[in-house]
N, C-alpha and C positions, 0 to 999 in steps of 0.2 A: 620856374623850373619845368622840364619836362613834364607832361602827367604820364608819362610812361616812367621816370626816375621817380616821381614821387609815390607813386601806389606801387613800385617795387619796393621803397625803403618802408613804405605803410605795413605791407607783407610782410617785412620782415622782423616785425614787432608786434605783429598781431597774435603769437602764441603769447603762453604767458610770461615762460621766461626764454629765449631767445638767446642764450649765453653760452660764453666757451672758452676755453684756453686760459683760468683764471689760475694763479699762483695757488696750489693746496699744500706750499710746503711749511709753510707756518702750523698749521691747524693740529699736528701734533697728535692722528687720529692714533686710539687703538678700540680694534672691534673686540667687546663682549659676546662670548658665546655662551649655548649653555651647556648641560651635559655630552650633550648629542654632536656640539662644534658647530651646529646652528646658531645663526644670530638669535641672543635674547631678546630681542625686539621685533616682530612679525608683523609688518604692517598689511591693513587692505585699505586699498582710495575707494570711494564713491565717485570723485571727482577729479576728470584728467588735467586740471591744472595742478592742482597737489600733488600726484602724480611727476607731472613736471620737476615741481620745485622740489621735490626728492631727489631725482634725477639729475639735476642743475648743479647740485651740492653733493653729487658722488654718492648718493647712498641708496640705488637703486636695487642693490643685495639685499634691502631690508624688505622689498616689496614681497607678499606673499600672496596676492591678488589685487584686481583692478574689478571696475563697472567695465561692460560692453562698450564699443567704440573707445576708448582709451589709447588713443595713437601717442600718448605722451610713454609709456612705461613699456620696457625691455618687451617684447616678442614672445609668447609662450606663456604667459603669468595665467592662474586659474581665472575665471570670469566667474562675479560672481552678483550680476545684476547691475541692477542700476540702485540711484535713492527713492525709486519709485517701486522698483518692481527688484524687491530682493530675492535674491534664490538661496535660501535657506541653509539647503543643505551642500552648497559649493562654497558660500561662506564660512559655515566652522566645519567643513574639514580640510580649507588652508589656516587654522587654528591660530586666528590673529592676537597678539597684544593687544592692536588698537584699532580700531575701525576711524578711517580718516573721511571729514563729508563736508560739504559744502552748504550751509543749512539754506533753506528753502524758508516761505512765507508759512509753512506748517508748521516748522521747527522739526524736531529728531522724528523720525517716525517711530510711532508706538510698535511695531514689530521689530527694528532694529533694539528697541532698548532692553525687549522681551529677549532677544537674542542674546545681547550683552548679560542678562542676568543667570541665564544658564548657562553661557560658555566663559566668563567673568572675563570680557575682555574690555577695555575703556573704551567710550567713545569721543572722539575729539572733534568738537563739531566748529569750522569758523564759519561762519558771515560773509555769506557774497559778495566778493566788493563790487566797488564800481569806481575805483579808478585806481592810479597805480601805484597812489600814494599807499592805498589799502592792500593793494598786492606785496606793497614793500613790507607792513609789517605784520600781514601774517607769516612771509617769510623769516623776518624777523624784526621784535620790538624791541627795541633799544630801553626801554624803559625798566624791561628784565630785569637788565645789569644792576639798575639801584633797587628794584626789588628784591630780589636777589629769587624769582622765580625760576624752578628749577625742573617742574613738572604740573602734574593735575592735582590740585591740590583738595582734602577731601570735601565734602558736602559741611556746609555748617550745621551747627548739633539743631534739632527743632526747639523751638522757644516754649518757655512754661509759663504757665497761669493757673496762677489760685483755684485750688477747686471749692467746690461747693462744700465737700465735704470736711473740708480741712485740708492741710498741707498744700501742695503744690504737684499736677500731673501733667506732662507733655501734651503740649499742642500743636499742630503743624503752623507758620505762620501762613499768612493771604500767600506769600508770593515765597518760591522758594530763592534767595540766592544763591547765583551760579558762580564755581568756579571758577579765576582765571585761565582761560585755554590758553597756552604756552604759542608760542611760534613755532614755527617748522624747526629754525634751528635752535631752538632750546629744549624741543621733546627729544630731538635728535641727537644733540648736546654736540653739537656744532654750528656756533655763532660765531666761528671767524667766517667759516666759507661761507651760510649763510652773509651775514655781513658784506663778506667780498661780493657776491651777486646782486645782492641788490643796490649798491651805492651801482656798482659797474651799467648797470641796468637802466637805474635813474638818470646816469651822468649820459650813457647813449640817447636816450630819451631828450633830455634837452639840449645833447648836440644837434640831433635832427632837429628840432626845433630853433633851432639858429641858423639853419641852411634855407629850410624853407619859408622862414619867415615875413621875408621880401618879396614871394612870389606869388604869383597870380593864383588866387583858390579856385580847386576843381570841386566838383560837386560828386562827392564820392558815394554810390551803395555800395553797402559792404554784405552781400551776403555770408549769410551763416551755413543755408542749407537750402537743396533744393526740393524737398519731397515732403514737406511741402515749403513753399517759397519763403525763409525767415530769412530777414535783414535785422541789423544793428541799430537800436531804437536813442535816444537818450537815456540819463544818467547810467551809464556803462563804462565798463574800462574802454571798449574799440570807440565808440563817441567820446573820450577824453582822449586815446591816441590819435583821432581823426582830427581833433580839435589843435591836440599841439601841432600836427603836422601841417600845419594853417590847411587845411580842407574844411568844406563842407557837408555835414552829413546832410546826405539827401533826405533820409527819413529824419532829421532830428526832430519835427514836429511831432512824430508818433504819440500815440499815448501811454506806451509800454513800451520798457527796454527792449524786446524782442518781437516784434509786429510781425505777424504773417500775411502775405501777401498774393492779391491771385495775379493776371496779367495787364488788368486795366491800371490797377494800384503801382505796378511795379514802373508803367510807361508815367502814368502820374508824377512820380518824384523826381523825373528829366535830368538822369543821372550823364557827366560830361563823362566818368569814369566808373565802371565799374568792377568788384573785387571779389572774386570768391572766395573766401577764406576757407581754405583746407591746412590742419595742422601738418600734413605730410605732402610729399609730392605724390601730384594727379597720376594716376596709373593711365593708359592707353582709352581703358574704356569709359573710365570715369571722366576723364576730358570729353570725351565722344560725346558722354549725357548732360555735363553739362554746356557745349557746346549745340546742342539738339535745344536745351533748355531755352537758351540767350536767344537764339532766335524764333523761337518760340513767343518771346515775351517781349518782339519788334527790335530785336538789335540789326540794325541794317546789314552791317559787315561784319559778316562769318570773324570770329573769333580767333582769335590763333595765338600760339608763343609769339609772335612779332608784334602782336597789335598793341596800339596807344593806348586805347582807352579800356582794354579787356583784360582781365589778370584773372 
């Protein structure tokens, strides 16, 4: 196949969910309000893929803030940090239900939970994925249904032990267990349209992968960003889209899903094609830079909307 048709259909699977024009006439919605005619439900993302997948499933009225950069969520929402750098005070006062995050190698941050305890709002933390099987179900898990999970379910009680003294006095155990986190669409309490997205999502996923199967593998870098140079490393969802789309990741040797890169490294991985992932379309100027970038870092031929090997 072309390597200009195939890093276009790469593209266009590289958000997270990519989806549209799905039947929502089964799903039988009715919005809760509360006093005010405000949804009872105020959500903030941390994380513009959740973000997304709210949005995916119609229920971006329930957004009540986003993280910075968040090109996935409606236009105008409060900003209210990032999962690194919270801003406190733009956080509770879009006065959330639920703070929605993507957990990191930290786990929750100790200042988001202090927050949570004084503005009593839940936090719903998933798990990074790294591939799309994992994107399917935090969107949603099928497993629900025979659970019959329905939300955040609370803390288990702390365990007791014999005291010394007599009777018996609470102990905290070694490890606390955590609650089952629900899916997108079962905090939502919408697992048909969830459901609809993600089979539709899966089933696009390994059509493309039946077209290109046959065809000659390009050696794709996928950048992420350019300030500073991050490409798409192994075990990640873009290195499992890169993979079904019979490509090659350039970087798949990395050592880190997200390697950053200077110019010597970037000519190193002798990429046939290369992809700049932007959730949105390139504005005038931001082409400009990163066109200024590409050749920067030895792309022979100037870049453009027409070229084979540049997206």
């Amino acid at each position: 196949m072309h390597h200009r048709y195939l890093t276009l259909l790469l593209l266009t699977f590289c958000m997270s969910l990519l989806l549209a024009g799905c039947d929502d006439s089964a799903s039988q919605y009715v919005e809760i309000t509360d006093r005010d005619k405000r949804p009872a439900m105020r959500l903030v993302t941390l994380a513009p893929a959740l973000s997304q997948m709210i949005v995916d499933i119609d229920q971006a009225h329930l957004l009540a803030g986003v993280s910075r950069s968040d090109d996935a969520a409606p236009v105008g929402l409060p900003i209210v940090g990032d999962i690194m750098d919270i801003q406190s005070e733009a956080l509770l006062a879009a006065k959330p239900t639920h703070v929605l995050i993507m957990l990191t190698k930290e786990g929750v941050p100790t200042r988001l939970q202090d927050l949570a305890r004084r503005s009593d709002f839940q936090i719903v933390a998933y798990p990074s994925p790294t591939s799309m099987a994992e994107i399917g179900t935090i969107l949603l898990d099928e497993a629900e249904f025979v659970t019959g999970l329905t939300g955040i379910a609370p803390p288990a009680p702390p365990a007791t032990a014999p005291s010394t003294t007599g009777g018996s006095e609470p102990t905290p155990p070694a490890v606390t267990e955590q609650a089952k986190t629900p899916s997108i669409g079962t905090l939502l309490n919408q697992p048909l349209r969830a459901q609809r997205v993600k089979l539709t999502m899966l089933m696009r996923l390994g059509k493309l992968g039946q077209l290109t199967a046959e065809q000659k593998r390009p050696r794709v870098l996928l950048v992420l960003g350019t300030n500073p140079v991050m490409v798409v490393g192994p075990n990640t969802v873009h290195h499992q889209l890169l993979t079904t789309l019979n490509a090659l990741n350039a970087a798949g040797d990395a050592s880190v899903g997200a390697p950053t890169y200077d110019r010597e490294n970037c000519l190193k991985q002798r990429p046939m094609s290369l992809c700049c992932f932007r959730p949105k379309p390139l504005t005038w100027g931001n082409w400009m830079m990163n066109r200024a970038w590409l050749l920067s870092v030895g792309w022979t031929s100037p870049p453009s909307a027409t070229s084979d090997s540049c997206w």
